[in-house]
ZAMARGU-4260 file (C-alpha; in steps of 0.2 Angstrom, whole numbers, plus 5000, padded with zeros to 4 digits):
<rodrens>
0) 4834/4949/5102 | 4845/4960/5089 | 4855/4974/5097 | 4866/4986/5085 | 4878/5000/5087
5) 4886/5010/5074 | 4902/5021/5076 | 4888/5035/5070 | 4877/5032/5084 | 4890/5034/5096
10) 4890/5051/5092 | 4873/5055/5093 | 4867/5067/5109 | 4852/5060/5115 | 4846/5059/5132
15) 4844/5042/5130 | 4861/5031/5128 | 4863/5020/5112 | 4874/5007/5120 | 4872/4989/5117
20) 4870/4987/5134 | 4856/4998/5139 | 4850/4989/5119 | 4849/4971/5128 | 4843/4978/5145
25) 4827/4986/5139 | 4826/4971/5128 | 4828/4958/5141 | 4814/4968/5154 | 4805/4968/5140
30) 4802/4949/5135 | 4803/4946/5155 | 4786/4956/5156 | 4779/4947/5142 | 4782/4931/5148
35) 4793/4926/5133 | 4810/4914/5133 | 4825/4920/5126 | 4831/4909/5111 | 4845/4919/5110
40) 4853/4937/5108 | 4862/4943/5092 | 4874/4957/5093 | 4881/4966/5079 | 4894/4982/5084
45) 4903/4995/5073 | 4891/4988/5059 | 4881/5002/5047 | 4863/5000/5047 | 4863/4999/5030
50) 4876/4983/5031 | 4869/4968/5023 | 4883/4959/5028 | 4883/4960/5047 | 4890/4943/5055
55) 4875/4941/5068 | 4862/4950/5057 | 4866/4933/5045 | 4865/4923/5057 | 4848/4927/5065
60) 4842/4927/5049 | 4846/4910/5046 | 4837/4905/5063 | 4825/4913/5058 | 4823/4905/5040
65) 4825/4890/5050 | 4809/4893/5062 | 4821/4893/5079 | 4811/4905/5087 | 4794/4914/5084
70) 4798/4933/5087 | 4812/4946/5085 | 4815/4958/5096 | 4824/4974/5092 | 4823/4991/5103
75) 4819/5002/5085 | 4816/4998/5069 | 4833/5007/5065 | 4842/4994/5076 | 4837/4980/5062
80) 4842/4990/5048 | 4843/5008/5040 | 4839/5000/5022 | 4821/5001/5015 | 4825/4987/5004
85) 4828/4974/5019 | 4812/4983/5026 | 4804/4976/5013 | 4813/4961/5010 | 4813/4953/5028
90) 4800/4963/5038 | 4785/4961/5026 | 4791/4947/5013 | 4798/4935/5022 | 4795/4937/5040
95) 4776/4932/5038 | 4780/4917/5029 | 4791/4911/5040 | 4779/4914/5054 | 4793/4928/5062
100) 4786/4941/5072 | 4794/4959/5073 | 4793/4971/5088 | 4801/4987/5088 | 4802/4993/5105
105) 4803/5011/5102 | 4793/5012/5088 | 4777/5004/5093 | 4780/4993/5079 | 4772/4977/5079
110) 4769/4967/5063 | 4755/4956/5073 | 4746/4973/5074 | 4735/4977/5059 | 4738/4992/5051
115) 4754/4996/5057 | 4764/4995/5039 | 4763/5011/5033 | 4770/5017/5048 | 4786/5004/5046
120) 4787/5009/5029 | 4788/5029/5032 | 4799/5023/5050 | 4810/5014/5038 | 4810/5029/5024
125) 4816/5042/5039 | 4828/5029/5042 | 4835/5030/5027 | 4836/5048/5024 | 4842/5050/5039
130) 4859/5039/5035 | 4857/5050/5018 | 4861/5064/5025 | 4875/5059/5040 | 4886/5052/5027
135) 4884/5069/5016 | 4888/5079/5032 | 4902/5065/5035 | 4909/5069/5016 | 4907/5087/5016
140) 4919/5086/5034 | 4931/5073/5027 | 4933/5083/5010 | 4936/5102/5019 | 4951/5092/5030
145) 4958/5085/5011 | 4956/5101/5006 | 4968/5110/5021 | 4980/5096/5018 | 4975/5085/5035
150) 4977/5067/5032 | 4962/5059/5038 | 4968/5040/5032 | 4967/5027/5045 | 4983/5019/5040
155) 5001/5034/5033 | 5007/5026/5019 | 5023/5015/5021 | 5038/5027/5028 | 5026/5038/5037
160) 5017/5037/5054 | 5005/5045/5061 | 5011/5063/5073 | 5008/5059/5089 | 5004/5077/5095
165) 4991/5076/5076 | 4983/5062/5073 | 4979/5074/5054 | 4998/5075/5052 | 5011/5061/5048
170) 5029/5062/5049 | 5043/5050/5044 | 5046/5033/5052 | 5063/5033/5052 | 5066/5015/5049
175) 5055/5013/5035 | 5058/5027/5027 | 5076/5024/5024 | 5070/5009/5014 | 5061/5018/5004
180) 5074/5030/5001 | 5086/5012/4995 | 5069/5007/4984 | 5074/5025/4974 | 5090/5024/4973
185) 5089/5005/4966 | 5078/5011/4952 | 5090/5026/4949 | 5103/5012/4948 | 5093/5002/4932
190) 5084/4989/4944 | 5064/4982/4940 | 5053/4981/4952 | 5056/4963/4951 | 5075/4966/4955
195) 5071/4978/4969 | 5058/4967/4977 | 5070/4953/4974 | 5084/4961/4982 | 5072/4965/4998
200) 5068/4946/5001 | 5087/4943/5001 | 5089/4955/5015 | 5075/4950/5024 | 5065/4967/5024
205) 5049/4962/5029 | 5035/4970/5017 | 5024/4986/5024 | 5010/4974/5030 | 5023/4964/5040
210) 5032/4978/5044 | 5017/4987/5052 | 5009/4969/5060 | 5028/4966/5069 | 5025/4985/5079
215) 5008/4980/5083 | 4999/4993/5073 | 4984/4986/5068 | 4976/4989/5052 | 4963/4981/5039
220) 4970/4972/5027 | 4975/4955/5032 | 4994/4945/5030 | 4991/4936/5016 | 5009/4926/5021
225) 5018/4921/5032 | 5035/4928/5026 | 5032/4947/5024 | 5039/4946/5005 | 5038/4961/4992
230) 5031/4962/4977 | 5034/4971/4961 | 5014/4978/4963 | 5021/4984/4980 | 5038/4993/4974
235) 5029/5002/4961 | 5016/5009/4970 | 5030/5017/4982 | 5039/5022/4967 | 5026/5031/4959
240) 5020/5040/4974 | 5021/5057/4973 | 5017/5060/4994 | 5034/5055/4997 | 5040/5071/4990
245) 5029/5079/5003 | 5013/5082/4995 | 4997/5076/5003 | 4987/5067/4987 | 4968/5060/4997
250) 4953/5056/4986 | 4959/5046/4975 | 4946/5034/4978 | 4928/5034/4983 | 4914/5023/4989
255) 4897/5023/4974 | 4886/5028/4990 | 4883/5025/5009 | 4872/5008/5006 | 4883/5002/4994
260) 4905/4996/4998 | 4908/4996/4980 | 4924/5007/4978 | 4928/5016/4963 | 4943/5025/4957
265) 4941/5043/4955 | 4949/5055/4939 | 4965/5063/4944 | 4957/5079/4941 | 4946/5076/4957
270) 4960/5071/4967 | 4964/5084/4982 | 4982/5088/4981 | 4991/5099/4993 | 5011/5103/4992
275) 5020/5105/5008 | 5011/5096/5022 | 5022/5085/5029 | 5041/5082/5028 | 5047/5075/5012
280) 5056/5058/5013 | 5062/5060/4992 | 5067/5077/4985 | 5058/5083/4971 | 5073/5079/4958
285) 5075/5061/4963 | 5056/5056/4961 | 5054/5065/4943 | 5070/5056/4939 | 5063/5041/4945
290) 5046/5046/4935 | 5058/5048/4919 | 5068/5029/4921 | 5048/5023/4923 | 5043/5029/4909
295) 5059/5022/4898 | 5047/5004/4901 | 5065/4998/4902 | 5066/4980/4900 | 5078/4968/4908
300) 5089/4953/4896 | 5086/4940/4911 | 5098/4946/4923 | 5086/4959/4932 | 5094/4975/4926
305) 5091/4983/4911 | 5106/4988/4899 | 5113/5007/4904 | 5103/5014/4887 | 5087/5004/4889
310) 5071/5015/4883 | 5082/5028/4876 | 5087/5023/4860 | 5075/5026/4847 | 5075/5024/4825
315) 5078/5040/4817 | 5068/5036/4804 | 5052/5028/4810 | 5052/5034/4828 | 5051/5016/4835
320) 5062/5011/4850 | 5078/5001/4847 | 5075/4982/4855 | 5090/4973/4859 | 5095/4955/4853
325) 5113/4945/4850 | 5121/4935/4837 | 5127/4923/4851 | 5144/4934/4853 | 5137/4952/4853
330) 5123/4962/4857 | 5113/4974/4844 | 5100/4985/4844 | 5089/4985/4828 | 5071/4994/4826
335) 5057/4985/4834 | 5043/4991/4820 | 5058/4982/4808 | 5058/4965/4819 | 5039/4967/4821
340) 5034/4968/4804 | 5039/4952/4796 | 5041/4951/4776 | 5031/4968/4774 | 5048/4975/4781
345) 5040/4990/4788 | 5057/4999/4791 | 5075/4996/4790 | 5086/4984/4801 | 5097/5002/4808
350) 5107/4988/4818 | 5118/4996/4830 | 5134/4987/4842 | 5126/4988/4860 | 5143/4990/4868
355) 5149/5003/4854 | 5134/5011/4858 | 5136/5012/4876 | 5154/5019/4873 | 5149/5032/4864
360) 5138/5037/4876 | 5147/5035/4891 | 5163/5043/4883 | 5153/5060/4879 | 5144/5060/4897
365) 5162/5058/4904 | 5169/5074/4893 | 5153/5084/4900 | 5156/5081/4918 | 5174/5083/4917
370) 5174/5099/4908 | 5161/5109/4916 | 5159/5102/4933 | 5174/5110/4945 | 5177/5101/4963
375) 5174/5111/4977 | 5179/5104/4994 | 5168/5111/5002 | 5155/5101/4995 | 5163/5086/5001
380) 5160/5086/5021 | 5155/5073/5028 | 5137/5069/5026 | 5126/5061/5043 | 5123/5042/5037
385) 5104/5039/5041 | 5103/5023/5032 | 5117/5018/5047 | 5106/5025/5061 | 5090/5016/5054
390) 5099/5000/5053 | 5105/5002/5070 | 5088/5008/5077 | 5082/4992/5067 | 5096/4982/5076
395) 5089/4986/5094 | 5071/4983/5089 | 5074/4965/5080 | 5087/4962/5095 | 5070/4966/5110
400) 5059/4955/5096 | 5071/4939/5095 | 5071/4941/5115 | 5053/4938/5117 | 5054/4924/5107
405) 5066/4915/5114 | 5057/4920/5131 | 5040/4913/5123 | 5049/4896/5117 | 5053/4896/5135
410) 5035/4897/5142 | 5031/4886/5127 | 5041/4872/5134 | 5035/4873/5152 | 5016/4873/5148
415) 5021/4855/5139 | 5027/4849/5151 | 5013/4855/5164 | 5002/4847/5151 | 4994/4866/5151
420) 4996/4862/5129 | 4991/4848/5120 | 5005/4840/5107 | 4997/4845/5095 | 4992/4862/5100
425) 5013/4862/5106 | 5020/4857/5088 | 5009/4870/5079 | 5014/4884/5091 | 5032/4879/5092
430) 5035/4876/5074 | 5028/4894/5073 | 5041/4901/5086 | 5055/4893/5077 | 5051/4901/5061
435) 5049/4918/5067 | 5065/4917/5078 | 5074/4912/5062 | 5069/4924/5050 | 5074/4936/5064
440) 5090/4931/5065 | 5094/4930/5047 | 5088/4948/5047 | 5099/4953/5061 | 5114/4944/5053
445) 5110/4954/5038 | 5112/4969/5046 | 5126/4968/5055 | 5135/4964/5037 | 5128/4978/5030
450) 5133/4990/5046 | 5150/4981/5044 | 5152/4987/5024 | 5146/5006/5031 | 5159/5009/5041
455) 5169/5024/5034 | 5182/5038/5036 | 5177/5056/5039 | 5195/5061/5032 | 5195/5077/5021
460) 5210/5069/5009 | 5200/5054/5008 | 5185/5061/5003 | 5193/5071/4993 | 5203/5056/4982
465) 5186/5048/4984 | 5179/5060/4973 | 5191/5060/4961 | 5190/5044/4957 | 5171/5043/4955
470) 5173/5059/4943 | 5183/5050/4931 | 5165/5041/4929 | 5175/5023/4921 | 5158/5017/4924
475) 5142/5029/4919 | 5128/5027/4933 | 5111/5021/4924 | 5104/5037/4932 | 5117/5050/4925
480) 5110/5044/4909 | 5094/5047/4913 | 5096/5062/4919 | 5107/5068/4903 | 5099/5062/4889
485) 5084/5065/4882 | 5084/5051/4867 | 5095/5044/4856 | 5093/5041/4837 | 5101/5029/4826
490) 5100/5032/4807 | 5102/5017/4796 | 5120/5014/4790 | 5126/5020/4775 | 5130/5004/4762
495) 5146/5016/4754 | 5153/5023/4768 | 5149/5012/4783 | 5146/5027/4791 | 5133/5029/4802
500) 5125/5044/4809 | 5121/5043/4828 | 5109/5062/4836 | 5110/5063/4855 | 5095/5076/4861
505) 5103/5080/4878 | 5090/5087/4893 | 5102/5103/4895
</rodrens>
């Protein structure tokens, strides 16, 4: 017997019910009244009709192939499958030669009685068209939500959750959202990806999949490790996501059709993108600037951060970026179609001292800020630290989680001793305690430094002197520059003079 339920039948209004139960009840009367043992019942729920990968559907199939028992039982036609093809395939290929015979309850399909394929075959047609048409009308339902801006997404992206009051509307999980917020900043700062995700692991962050499996919210894409580490895949898709700014971005991808799970990826110019929906975790300003360091391909020397001009620096002459190499004592940048080219010496070298450079640079940033930027006090209260609050909210969580643990190595112990657990059975699970219970702590610990290194003083004066001090600029941040200067162009020195022309093309 074969029973089937689909997340679209559910929704059906029929007189009739759908359930598998009432399924294997008529079933189960059925081969009673026939006289007919049961070999076995296969049960496949949540699957499509037109899934060809349905666990027990495989595994019938291979009884089948393998002549376990002599008929199949189904309550409709539909209940095997919605495909014409495995109509084809299964019910009229191979079924006969296996010496299978198929009953559809319902249906009055029998393939023992002559002159009953043409009926399967228009049966399995309607089937068909039938699912044909549900998954348009599903589409048509999905893409009008897209369209008024309603997330219909199992899963928010990582920093959101799901509104309680709307399961269409997501709003900031505070706790992870502050990380993402430090992901930013990071790459404001001149960190990689690499770095960033680097500089996660250290902290003991666990990665969004980790992070959503340790709140129990379940979702489809399995832990693919242990330790909850981040990526550089992973840090760059949250840095280049523009629904952190509060805009709701759905369709980017699509499945080919309803019999088929290929997914492809579809044109941005088919995207449904609606501004405002939810509450914005990253301004506007700070995810273009992040856009405009991304787009610097800024590469690091080994040390994971990129040099404070990186991506900017460009050869006036053939419009090539400046890469950056050293003579053992100094750093230089010379044009890369130069280096490039070999003997056909494309260009000129237009070498240029790194750290002369950078001076430069920095020294007119510095004259900028200080002459047309005025202090206002005002501007200078003290700010709520939400990064503080999320580490503290984290603090209580992690503290409740570490608990548990130790409460399950507890239990752990006892049933060993009541021999409830095997040894083995005992060393995988406690082994498997220990390691969460540790990472935990070092988690914990790592929070409680960074708390420590939080703590402030609300004092006006202080705040004031404060910002003074970071005014004087005596280092330039990475994302000043960035947000300053446009490019840089180095002409090639001259060989009389030694004087060389440097152009700046400031974004203001």
């Amino acid at each position: 017997m074969y029973t089937r339920l689909s997340k679209e039948d559910e929704d059906k209004h029929q007189p009739e019910s759908e359930s598998i139960q009432n399924q294997k009840s008529l079933l189960t009367q059925y081969a009673i009244d026939h006289g007919w043992d049961i070999y076995s019942i296969f049960c496949d729920e949540d699957y499509s009709g037109v899934d060809s990968q349905r666990p027990d559907f495989n595994r019938m199939i291979e009884a089948a192939k393998a002549k376990k028992f002599q008929i199949i039982l189904c309550k409709s036609q539909s209940r095997f499958t919605r495909d014409m093809e495995l109509v084809e395939k299964y019910i009229h290929g191979l079924f006969p030669i296996w010496g299978i015979r198929f009953i559809a309850v319902a249906d009055n399909a029998d393939t023992e009685v002559k002159g009953n394929k043409k009926a399967r075959q228009i049966n399995g047609l309607v089937n068909e068209w039938y699912l044909e048409d549900l998954s348009e009308n599903v589409r048509m339902v999905f893409d009008l939500k897209r369209r008024e801006g309603k997330y219909i997404g199992g899963f928010p992206i990582y920093g959101y959750r799901k509104d309680p009051a709307d399961k269409n509307h997501i709003i900031p999980d505070p706790e992870a959202a502050e990380i993402v917020r430090q992901i930013y900043q990071w790459s404001l700062e001149g960190h990689g990806r690499q770095s960033i995700a680097c500089l996660l692991n250290q902290r003991g962050i666990p990665n969004p999949t980790r992070y959503k499996a340790e709140r129990g919210w379940t979702c489809n894409h399995p832990i693919k490790n242990d330790f909850g580490l981040w990526n550089k895949v992973t840090v760059g898709r949250i840095l280049t996501n523009e629904m952190y700014t509060g805009v709701m971005i759905q369709g980017r991808r699509r499945k080919v059709s309803c019999k088929s799970k290929v997914i492809i990826d579809t044109p941005e110019s088919e995207w449904y993108r609606v501004e405002g929906t939810h509450e914005a975790i990253i301004d506007r300003a700070t995810f273009e600037a992040v856009q405009r360091v991304l787009k610097l391909r800024a590469r690091t020397d080994g040390s994971g951060e990129a040099h404070l001009l990186s991506g900017l620096v460009r050869c006036a002459d053939c419009g090539s970026t400046m890469s950056k190499c050293s003579n053992g004592r100094r750093a230089y940048l010379r044009c890369k179609l130069y280096a490039d080219s070999g003997g056909e010496k494309l260009c000129t070298r237009h070498s240029v001292r790194l750290d002369r450079l950078i001076d430069l640079i920095s020294d007119r940033i510095r004259y900028y800020v200080q002459t047309y930027y005025q202090l206002d006090p005002a501007n200078l209260q003290p700010q709520r630290d939400t990064r503080r609050e999320a580490l503290e909210r984290e603090q209580k969580t992690l503290t409740a989680q570490l608990e548990k643990r130790s409460q399950a190595l507890k239990t752990l112990y006892l049933d060993r001793v009541s021999e409830v657990l095997g040894e083995e059975q005992f060393v995988e699970l406690n082994q498997s305690f220990l390691q969460e219970k540790s990472r935990l702590e070092r988690r914990l610990d790592s929070i409680q430094k960074e708390l420590s290194e939080r703590e402030h003083s609300d004092n006006q004066t202080e705040l004031m002197e404060r910002a003074k001090e970071l005014l004087r600029l005596e280092t330039v941040p990475r994302e000043l520059v960035a947000g300053l200067v446009e490019k840089i162009e180095v002409c090639e020195r001259d060989p009389e003079t030694s004087r060389q022309e440097i152009r700046v093309t400031w974004r203001f």
